[in-house]
C-alpha positions as CSV (number, residue, x, y, z in Angstrom):
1,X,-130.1,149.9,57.0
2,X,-126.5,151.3,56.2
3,X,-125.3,148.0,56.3
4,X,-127.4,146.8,53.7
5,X,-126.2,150.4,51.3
6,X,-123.0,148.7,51.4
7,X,-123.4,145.3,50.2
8,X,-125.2,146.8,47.5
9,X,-122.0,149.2,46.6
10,X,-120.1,146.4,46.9
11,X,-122.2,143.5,44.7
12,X,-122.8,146.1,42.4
13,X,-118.9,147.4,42.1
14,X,-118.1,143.3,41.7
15,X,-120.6,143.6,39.1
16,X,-119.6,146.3,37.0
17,X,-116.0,144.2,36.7
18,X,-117.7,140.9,35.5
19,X,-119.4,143.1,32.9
20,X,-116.2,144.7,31.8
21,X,-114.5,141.5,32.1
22,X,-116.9,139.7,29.8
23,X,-116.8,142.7,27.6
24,X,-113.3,142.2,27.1
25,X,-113.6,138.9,26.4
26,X,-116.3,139.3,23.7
27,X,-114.4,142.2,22.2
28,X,-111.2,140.3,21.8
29,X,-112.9,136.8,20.7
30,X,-114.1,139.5,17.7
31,X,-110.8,139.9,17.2
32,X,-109.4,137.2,17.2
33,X,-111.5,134.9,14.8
34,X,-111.4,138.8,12.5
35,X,-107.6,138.2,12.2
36,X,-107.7,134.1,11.5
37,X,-110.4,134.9,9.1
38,X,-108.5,137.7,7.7
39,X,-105.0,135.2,7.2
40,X,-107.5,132.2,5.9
41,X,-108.3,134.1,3.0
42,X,-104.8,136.0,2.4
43,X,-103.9,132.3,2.5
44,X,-106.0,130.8,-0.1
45,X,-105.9,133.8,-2.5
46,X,-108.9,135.4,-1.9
47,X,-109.6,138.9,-1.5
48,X,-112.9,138.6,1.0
49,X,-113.0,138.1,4.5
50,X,-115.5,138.5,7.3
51,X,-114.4,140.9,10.4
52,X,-116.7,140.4,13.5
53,X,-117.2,144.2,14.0
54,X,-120.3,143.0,16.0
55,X,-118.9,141.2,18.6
56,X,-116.1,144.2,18.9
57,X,-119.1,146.7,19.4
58,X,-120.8,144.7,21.9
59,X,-117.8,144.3,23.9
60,X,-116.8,147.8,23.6
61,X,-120.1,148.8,24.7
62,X,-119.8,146.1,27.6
63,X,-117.0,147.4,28.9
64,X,-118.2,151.2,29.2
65,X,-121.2,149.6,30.9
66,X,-119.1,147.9,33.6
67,X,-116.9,150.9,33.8
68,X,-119.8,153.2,34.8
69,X,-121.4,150.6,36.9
70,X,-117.9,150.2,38.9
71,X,-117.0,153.8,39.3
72,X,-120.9,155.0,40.3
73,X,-121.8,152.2,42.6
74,X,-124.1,154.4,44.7
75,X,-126.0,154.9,41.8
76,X,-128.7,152.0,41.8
77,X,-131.8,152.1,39.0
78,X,-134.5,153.3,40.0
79,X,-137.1,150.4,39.4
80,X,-141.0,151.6,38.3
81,X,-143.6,149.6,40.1
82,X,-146.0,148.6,37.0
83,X,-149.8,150.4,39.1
84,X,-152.5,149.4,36.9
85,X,-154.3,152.6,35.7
């Protein structure tokens, strides 16, 4: 039974680094295509651009998620059995 406590620490560490890895790399795709947007239409004279603040949020939020599921990896949710009342 112990056994089986730590794979789950250790899946669920692996886990929380894929989530902050993806996070990073949603948060800095935001980024990126913000800044080529942003010289595209400093480019052609125009004074509008689109910056992906949503895809910044979501991989800021992304990677405080895999953060705290790295860093608490004995901490597994708790899952509700749906009873019919």
């Amino acid at each position: 039974m112990n056994g089986n406590r730590v794979v789950r620490k250790i899946s669920r560490r692996r886990s929380g680094l894929y989530t902050v890895i993806g996070g990073m790399v949603v948060f800095l795709l935001g980024v990126v295509l913000s800044t080529v947007n942003y010289n595209s239409a400093v480019n052609n004279g125009s004074s509008s651009y689109t910056a992906y603040w949503g895809a910044m949020l979501v991989g800021l939020i992304l990677v405080i998620r895999g953060i705290y599921m790295a860093v608490t990896p004995n901490r597994m949710p708790r899952v509700r059995s749906a009873r019919p009342r």
